[in-house]
C-alpha positions as CSV (number, residue, x, y, z in Angstrom):
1,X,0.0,0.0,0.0
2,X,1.3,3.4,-1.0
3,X,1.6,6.7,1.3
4,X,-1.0,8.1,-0.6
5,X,-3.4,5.3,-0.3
6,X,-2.6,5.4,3.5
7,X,-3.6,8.8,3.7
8,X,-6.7,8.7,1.8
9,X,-7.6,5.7,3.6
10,X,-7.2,7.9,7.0
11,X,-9.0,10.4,5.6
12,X,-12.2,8.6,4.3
13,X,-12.2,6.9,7.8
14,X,-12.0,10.5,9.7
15,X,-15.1,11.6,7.2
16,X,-17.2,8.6,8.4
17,X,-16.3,9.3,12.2
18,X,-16.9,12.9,12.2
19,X,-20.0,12.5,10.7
20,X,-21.3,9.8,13.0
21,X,-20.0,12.1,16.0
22,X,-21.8,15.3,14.4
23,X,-25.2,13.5,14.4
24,X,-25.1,12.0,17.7
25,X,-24.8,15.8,19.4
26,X,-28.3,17.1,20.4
27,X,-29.2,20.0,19.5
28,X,-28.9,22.3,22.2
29,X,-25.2,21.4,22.4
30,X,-24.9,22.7,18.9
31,X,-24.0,26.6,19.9
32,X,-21.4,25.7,22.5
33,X,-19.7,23.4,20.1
34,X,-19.8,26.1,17.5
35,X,-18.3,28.3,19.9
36,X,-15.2,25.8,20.6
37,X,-15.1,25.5,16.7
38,X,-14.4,28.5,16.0
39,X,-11.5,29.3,18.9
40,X,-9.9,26.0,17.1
41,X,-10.3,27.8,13.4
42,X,-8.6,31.1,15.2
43,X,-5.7,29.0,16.2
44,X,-5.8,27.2,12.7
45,X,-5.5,30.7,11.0
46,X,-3.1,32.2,13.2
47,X,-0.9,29.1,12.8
48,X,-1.2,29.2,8.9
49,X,-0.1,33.2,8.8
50,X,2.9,32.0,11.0
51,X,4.0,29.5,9.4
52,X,3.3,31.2,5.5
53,X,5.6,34.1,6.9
54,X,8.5,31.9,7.1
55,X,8.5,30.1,4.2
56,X,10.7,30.9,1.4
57,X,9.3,28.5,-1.8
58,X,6.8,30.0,-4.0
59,X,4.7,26.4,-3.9
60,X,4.5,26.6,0.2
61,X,3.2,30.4,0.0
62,X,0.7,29.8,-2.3
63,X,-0.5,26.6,-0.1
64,X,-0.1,29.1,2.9
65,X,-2.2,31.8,1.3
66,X,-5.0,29.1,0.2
67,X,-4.7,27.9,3.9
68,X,-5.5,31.6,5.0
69,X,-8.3,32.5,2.8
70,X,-10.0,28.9,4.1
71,X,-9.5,29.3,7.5
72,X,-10.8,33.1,7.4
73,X,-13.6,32.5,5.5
74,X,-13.8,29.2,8.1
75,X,-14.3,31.1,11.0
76,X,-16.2,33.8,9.8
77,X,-19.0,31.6,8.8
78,X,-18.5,29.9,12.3
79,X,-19.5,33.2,13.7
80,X,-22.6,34.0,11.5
81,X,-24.2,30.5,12.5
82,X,-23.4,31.1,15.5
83,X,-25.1,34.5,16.0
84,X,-28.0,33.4,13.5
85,X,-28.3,30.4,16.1
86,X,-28.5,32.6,19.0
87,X,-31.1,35.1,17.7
88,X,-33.2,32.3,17.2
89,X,-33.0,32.3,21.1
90,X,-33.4,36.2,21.6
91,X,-37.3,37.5,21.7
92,X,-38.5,39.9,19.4
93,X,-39.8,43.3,20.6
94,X,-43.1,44.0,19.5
95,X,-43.6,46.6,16.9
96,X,-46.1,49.2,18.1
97,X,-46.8,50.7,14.2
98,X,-50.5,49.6,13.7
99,X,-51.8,51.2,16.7
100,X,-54.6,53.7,16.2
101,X,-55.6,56.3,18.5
102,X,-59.2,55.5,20.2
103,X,-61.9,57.7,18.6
């Protein structure tokens, strides 16, 4: 068996267990672990700009920069779900516009 057949093999299996994991978690646990998600992706992005700033091949700053555009976009969609997740928590004020004055 190759390297590359190892690693895809590794990575099919981490697919299947993530998956199962993901749809096991109830879903008032789903905010928190958004939350914890998207600390991880701020690591994940800080490590990427670090590590891109050192390099010195062109082929491991364009990886780098790909790395940096995911992990931004990454963990600004973390945060949108999560605020879209909490509103849905949040009550609405009522709107007072169809009021009429009594005659």
């Amino acid at each position: 068996m190759t390297d590359g057949m190892v690693w895809l093999t590794i990575f099919v299996l981490s697919v299947f267990v993530g998956v199962e994991v993901i749809s096991k978690v109830s879903s008032t646990l789903h905010t928190p672990l958004m939350s914890g998600a998207n600390a991880i992706h701020g690591i994940i992005l800080l490590g990427a700009v670090l590590v891109t700033g050192q390099t010195e091949s062109t082929l491991a700053l364009v990886v780098g920069l790909v790395a940096i555009v995911l992990a931004a976009v990454n963990l600004v969609g973390g945060f949108v779900v999560t605020d879209r997740m909490l509103q849905m928590f949040t009550r609405r004020k009522p709107t007072g516009g169809s009021k009429e004055a009594p005659r």
